[in-house]
MIROGU-773023 format. One record per residue (C-alpha): residue number from 1; residue in three letters; x, y, z. Coordinates in steps of 0.5 Angstrom, whole numbers, plus 2048, in hexadecimal, padded with zeros to 3 digits. Example, Ala and Ser with C-alpha at 12.3 -4.5 7.8 and 13.67 -1.06 7.14 Angstrom:
2
<site 1 'Ala' <819 7F7 810>>
<site 2 'Ser' <81B 7FE 80E>>
//
This chain:
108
<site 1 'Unk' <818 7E4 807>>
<site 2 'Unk' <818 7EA 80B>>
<site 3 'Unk' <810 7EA 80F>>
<site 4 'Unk' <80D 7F0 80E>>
<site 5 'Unk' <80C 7F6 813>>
<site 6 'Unk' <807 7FC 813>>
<site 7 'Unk' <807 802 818>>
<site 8 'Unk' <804 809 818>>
<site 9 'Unk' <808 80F 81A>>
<site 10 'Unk' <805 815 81D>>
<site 11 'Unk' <802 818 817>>
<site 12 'Unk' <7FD 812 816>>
<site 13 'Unk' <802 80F 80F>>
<site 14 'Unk' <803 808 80F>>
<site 15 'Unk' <80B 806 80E>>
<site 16 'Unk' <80B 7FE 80C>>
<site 17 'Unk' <811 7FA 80B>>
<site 18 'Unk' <813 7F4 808>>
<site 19 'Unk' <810 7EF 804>>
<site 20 'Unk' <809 7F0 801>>
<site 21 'Unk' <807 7E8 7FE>>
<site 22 'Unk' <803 7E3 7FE>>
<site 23 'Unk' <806 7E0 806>>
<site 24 'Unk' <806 7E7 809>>
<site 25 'Unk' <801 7EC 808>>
<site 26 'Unk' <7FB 7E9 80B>>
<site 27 'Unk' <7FE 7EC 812>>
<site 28 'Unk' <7FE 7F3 80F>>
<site 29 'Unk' <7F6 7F3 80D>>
<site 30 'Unk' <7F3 7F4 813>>
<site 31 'Unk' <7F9 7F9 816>>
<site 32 'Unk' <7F8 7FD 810>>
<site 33 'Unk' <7F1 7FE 811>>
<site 34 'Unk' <7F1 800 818>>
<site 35 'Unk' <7F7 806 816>>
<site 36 'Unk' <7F3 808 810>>
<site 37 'Unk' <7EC 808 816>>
<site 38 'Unk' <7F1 80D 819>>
<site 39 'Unk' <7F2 812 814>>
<site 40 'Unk' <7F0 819 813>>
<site 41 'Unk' <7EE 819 80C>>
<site 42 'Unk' <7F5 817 808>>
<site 43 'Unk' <7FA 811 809>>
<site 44 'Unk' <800 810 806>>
<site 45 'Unk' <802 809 806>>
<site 46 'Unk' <80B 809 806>>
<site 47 'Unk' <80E 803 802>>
<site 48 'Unk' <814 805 802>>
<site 49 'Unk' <816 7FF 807>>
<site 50 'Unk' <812 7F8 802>>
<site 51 'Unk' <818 7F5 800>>
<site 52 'Unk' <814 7EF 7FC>>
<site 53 'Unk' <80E 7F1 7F9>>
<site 54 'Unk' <809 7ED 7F5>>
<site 55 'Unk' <801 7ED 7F2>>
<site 56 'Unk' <800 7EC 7FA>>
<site 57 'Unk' <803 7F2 7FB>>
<site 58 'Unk' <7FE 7F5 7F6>>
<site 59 'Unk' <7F8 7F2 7F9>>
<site 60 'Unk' <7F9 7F4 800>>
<site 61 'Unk' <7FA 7FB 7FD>>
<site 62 'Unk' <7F3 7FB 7F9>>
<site 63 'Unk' <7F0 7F8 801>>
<site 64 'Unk' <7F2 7FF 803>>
<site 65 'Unk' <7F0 802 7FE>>
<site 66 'Unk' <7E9 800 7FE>>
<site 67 'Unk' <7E9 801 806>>
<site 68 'Unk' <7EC 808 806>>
<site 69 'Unk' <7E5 80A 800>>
<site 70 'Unk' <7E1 807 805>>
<site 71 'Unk' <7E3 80C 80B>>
<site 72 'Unk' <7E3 812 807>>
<site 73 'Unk' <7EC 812 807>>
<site 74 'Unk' <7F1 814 802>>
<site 75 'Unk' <7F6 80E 801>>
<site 76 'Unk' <7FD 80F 7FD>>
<site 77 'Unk' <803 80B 7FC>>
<site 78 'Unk' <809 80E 7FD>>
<site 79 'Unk' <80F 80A 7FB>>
<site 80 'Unk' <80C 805 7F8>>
<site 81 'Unk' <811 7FE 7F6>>
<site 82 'Unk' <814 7FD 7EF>>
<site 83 'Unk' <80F 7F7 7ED>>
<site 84 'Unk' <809 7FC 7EF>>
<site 85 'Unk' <808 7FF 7E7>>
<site 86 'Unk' <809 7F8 7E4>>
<site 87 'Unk' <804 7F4 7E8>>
<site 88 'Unk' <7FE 7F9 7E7>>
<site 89 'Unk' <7FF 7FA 7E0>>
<site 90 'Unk' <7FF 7F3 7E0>>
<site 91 'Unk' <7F9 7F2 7E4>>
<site 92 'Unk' <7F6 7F7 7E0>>
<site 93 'Unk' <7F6 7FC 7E7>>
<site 94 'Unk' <7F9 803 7E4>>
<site 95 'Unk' <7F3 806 7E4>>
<site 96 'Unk' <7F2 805 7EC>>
<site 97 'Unk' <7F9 806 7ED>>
<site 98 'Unk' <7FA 80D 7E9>>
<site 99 'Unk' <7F6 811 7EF>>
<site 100 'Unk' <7FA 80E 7F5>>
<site 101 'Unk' <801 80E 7F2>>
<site 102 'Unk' <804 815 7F0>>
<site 103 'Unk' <808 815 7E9>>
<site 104 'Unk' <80F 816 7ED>>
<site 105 'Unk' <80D 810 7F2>>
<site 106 'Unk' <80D 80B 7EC>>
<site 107 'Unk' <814 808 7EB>>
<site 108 'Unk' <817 808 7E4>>
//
């Protein structure tokens, strides 16, 4: 298990690595919001470094979202993980998603 980590570059995006499951994203909430406080109107969330992702993952997304509406702020997801597509369509979340997630971000 590869524990998670989330840093911010000078832009304001957030880059996060590692795993995004059940064990591990509880410790990315809080630094997720405080980054997203900090944003001038637009953030972009890299995920380009998850190596395992899960529903978890999805959950965590959906609780920056909702923080990001409430300050007024732009969320997108940029290199979203090759799970990300299936587990929304389960979960019946396209329709949240589809705005965040540009058409050429998705995985095939």
């Amino acid at each position: 298990m590869s524990a998670p980590s989330l840093s911010v570059d000078k832009t304001g995006d957030i880059q996060v690595a590692g795993d995004l499951t059940l064990h591990t994203v509880a410790s990315l909430i809080k630094p997720g919001h405080e980054a997203i406080a900090q944003a001038q109107g637009q953030v972009v969330v890299d995920l380009a470094a998850v190596s395992r992702f899960s529903s978890a993952g999805v959950a965590l997304i959906l609780n920056w979202l909702r923080a990001a509406e409430t300050r007024k702020v732009s969320l997108m997801i940029k290199n979203p993980p090759a799970d990300l597509p299936a587990i929304i369509e389960v979960c019946d979340l396209d329709a949240v998603f589809e705005p965040v997630l540009s058409g050429s971000d998705l995985p095939e």
